[in-house]
C-alpha distance (Angstrom), angle and dihedral (degrees) to the residues before:
residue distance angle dihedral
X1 . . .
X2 3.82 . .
X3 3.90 108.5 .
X4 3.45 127.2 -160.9
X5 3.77 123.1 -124.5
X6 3.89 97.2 -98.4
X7 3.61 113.2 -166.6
X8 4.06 93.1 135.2
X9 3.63 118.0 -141.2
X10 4.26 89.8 -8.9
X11 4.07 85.9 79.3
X12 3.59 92.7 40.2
X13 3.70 88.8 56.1
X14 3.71 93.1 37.8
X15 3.60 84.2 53.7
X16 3.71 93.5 50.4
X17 3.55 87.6 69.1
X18 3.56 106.5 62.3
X19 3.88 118.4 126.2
X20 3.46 127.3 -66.7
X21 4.01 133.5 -178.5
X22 3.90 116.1 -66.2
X23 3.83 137.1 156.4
X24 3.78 112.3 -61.0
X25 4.23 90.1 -110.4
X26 4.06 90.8 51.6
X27 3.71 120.7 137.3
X28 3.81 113.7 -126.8
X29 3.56 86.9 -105.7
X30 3.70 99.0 53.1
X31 3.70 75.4 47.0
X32 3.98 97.2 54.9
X33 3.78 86.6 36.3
X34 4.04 90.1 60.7
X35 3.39 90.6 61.0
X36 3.47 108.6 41.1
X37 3.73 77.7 55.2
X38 3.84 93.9 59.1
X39 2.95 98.8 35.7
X40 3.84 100.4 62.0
X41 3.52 87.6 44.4
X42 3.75 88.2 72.5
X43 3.50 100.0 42.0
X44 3.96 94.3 48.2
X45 4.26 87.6 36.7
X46 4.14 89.3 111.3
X47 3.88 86.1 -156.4
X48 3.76 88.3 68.6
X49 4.11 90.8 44.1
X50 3.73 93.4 86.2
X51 3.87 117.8 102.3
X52 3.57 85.9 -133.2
X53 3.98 89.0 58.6
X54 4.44 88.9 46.2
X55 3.96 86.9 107.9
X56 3.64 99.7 39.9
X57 4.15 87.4 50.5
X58 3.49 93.8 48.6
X59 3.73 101.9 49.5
X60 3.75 83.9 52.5
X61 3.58 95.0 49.5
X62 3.88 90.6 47.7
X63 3.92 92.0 46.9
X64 4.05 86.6 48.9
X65 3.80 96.8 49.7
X66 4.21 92.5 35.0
X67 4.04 93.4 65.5
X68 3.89 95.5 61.8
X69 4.49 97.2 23.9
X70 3.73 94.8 97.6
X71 4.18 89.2 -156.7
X72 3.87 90.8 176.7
X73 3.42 98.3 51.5
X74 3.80 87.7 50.1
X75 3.42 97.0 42.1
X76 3.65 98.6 54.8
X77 3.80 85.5 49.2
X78 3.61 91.3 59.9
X79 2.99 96.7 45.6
X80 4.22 99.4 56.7
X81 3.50 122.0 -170.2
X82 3.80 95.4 -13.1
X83 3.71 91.7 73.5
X84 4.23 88.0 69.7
X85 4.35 92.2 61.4
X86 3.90 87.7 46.0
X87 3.79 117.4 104.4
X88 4.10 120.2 -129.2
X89 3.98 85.9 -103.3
X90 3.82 87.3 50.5
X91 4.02 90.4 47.3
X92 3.73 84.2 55.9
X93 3.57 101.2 45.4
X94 3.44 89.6 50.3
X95 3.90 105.0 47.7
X96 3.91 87.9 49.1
X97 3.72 92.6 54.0
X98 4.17 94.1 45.2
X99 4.00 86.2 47.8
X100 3.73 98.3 41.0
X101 4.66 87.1 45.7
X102 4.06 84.0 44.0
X103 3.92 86.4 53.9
X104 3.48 99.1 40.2
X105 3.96 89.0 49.8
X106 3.58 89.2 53.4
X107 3.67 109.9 40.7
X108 3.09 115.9 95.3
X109 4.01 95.1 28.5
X110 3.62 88.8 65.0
X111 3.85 89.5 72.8
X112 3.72 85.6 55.0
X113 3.62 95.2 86.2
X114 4.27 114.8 126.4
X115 3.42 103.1 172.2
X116 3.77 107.3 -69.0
X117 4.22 107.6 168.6
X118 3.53 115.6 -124.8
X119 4.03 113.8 -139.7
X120 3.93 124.4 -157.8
X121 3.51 114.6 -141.7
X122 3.71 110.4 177.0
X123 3.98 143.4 -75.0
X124 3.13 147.0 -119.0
X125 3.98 129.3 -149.6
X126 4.05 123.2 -175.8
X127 3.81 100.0 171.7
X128 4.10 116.4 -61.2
X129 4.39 83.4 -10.6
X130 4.22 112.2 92.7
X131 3.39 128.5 166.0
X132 3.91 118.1 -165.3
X133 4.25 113.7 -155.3
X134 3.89 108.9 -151.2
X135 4.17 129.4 149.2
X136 3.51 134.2 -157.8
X137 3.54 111.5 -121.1
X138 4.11 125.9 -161.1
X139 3.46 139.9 140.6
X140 4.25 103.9 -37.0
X141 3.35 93.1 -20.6
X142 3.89 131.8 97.4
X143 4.14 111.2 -179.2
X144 3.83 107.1 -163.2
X145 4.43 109.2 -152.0
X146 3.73 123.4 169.8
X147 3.94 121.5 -162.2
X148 3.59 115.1 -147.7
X149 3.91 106.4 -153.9
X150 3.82 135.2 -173.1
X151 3.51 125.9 -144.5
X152 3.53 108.7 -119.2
X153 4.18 91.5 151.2
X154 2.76 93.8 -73.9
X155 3.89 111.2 39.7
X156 3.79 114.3 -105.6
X157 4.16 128.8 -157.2
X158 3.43 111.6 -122.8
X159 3.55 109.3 163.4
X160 3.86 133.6 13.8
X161 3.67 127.1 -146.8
X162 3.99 113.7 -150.0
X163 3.81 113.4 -172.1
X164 3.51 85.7 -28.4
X165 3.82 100.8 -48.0
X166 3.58 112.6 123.9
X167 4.62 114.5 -144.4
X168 3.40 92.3 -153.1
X169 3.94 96.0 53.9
X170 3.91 91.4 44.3
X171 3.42 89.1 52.0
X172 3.40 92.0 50.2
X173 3.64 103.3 41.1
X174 4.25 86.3 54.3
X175 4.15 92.3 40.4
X176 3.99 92.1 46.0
X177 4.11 87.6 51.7
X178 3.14 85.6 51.3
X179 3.71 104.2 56.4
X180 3.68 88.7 30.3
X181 4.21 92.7 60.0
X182 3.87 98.9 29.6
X183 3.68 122.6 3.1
X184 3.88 146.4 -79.5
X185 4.01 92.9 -89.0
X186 3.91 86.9 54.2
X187 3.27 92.3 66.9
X188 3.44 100.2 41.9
X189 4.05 85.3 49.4
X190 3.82 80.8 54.1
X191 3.86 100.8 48.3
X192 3.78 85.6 47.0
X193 4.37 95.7 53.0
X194 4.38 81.1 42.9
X195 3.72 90.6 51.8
X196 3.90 95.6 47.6
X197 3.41 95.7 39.5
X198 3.90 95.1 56.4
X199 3.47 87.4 36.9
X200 3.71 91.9 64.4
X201 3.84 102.2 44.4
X202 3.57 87.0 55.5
X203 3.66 92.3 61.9
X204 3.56 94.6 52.1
């Protein structure tokens, strides 16, 4: 089976604090800060808390988060030295499918947001390589994440580190087994079943 990277309302966070628009010059954490920024605004917007406004919210959650989450660059990471034998079509398929199982995963935990402060730590930049230190803070709890970001003017996030688990090597450590003890289409057959089965709980 293809599991999902289930870290709860940690990834949704994490996720919250993709990349979003910023003066050319920004740091990548002014960068991750934007976001965060925007993106609270829509979950905390109460015109948007009505059940009749869920798909309206979401699409601008997704469009918010989708500027700055480089899914290609990811995608091709998790995917290791397969990605070089696929074809361009095959590249496509398969960066759709991550992004649309990434979104699916993190839907509806988005919306799960209550208030949690986000904390900036510090960066580091070694040419086009960043990586931004933040924590979620609540009640007893402290949850450490580091985004690792490549510039791509502007800086992109391309992997997320929660409580020192990286997504991209998880990903790649259950797609690689994959390929390794059935084939390439196998996993895409996978991704496809994950996709449509998180696809239809969230529309119940």
């Amino acid at each position: 089976m293809l599991h999902v990277v289930r870290k709860g309302a940690l990834l949704t966070l994490a996720l919250l604090l993709a990349m979003a628009s910023g003066a050319p010059a920004a740091s990548p954490t002014e960068e991750v800060k934007s976001v965060v920024d925007q993106v609270l605004r829509i979950l905390q917007d109460p015109a948007l808390k009505a059940p009749a406004q869920k798909k309206k919210r979401r699409q601008m959650l997704k469009q918010t988060i989708d500027r700055r989450f480089d899914y290609e660059e990811m995608a091709r990471r998790c995917l290791g030295p397969s990605w070089r034998g696929l074809s361009p079509a095959q590249r496509t398929e398969f960066v759709r499918l991550f992004g649309q199982l990434l979104e699916a995963s993190y839907a509806d935990k988005l919306e799960r947001y209550s208030d949690e402060q986000v904390v900036y730590s510090g960066e580091t930049v070694d040419g086009d390589y960043a990586e931004v230190r933040t924590a979620i803070v609540r009640k007893n709890d402290r949850i450490p994440i580091v985004y690792r970001l490549l510039n791509k003017s502007p800086w992109m996030v391309y992997d997320i580190i929660i409580e020192g688990v990286s997504l991209v090597n998880n990903y790649r450590s259950q797609f690689g087994r994959i390929i390794q003890e059935s084939s390439y289409q196998e996993l895409m057959r996978r991704l496809r079943a994950k996709v449509d089965e998180l696809q239809k709980l969230e529309k119940l």
